[in-house]
C-alpha positions in Angstrom: 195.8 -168.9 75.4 199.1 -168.1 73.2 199.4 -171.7 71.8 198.7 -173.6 68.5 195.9 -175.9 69.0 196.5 -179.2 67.6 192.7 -181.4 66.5 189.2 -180.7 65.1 187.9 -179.9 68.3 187.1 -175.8 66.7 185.4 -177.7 63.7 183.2 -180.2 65.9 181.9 -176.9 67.9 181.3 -175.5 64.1 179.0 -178.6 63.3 177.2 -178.6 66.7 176.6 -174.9 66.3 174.8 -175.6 62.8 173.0 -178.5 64.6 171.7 -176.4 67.3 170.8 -173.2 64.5 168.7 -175.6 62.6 167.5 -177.3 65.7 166.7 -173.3 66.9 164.9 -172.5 63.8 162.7 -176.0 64.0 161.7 -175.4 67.8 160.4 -172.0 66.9 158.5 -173.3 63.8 156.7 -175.8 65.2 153.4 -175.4 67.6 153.2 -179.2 68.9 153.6 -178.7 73.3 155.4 -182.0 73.2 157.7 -181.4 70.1 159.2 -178.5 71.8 160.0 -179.6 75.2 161.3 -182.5 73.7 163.4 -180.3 71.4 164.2 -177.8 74.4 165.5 -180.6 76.3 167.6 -181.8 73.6 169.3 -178.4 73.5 169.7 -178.0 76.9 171.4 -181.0 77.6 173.7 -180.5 74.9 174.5 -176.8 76.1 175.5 -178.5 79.4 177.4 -181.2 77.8 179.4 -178.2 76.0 179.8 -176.1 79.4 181.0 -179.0 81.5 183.7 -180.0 78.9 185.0 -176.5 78.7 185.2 -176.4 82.5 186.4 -179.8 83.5 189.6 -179.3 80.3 189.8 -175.7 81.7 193.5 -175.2 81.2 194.0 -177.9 78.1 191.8 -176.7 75.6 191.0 -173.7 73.0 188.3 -171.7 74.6 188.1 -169.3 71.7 188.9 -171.5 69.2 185.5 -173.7 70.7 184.0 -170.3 70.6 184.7 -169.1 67.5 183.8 -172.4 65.5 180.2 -172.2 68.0 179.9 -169.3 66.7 180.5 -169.6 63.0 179.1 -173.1 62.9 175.6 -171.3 64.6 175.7 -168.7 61.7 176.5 -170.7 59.0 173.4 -172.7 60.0 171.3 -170.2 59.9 172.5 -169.2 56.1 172.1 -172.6 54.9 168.3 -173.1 56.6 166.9 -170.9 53.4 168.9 -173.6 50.9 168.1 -176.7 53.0 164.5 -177.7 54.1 163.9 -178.0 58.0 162.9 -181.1 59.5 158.9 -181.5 59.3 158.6 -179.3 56.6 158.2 -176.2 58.4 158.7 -172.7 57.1 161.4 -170.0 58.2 160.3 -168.2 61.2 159.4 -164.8 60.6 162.3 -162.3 61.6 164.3 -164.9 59.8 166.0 -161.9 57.1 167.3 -159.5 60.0 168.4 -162.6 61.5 170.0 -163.6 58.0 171.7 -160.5 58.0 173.1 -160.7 61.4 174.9 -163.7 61.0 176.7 -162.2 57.9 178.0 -159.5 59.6 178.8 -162.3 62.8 180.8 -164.1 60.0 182.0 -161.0 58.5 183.6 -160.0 62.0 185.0 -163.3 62.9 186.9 -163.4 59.5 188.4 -160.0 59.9 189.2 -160.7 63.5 190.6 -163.9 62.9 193.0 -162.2 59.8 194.3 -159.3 61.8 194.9 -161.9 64.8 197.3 -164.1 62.4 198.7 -161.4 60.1 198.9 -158.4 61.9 198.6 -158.3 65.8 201.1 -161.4 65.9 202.3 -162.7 69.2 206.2 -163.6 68.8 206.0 -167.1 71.3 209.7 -167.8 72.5 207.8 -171.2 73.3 206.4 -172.4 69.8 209.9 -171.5 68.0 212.1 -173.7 70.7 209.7 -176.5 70.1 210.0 -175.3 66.1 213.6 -175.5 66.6 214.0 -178.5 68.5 212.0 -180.4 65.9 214.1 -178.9 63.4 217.3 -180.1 64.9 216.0 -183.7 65.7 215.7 -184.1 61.7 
């Protein structure tokens, strides 16, 4: 990609990724047939919603900017389910602590990927300082 991404497209990814954690942990907590197609459906279209914007803006957007704020968003979720109470009242699943534990180290890796990206592996783009430059020179 090798350019600056300009909106809150990597943030609105974040909160669908929460939505579809929570959303995640509810389908697996509850037993009602009908509850869970409905919620499967719900999912699925929203997965292909995702999948067809990132392939008709192929070239225009932030893939792993979209991915890394699914990501986090979908991990952060899954933290926050043991502070906030899931819709109908239904318990954690079990597995629900390895799972705990695995989106720490998700979040864990994404911050210390994301740090030596900016600070350390640094690509120099000729492009970003001319437009820098230009801006600078208009003022």
């Amino acid at each position: 990609m090798g350019y600056a991404g300009v909106g809150a497209s990597t943030s609105c990814y974040g909160l669908v990724g929460a939505s579809m954690a929570r959303t995640g942990l509810a389908w697996l907590g509850t037993t009602d047939v009908g509850q869970r197609d409905h919620i499967q459906r719900s999912v699925m279209t929203n997965v292909g919603m995702l999948l067809a914007w990132e392939l008709i803006f192929w070239k225009e957007i932030d893939h792993y900017g979209h991915l890394g704020g699914g990501l986090g968003g979908f991990c952060i979720g899954l933290l926050q389910a043991k502070h906030v109470a899931l819709p109908g009242g239904e318990g954690l699943p079990a597995g629900y602590s390895s799972w705990e534990r695995q989106a720490k180290l998700v979040l864990l890796m994404l911050t210390v990927g994301c740090v030596l990206r900016i600070f350390i592996f640094r690509q120099d783009n000729l492009q970003d300082r001319q437009v820098l430059q230009a801006s600078c020179d208009y003022i």
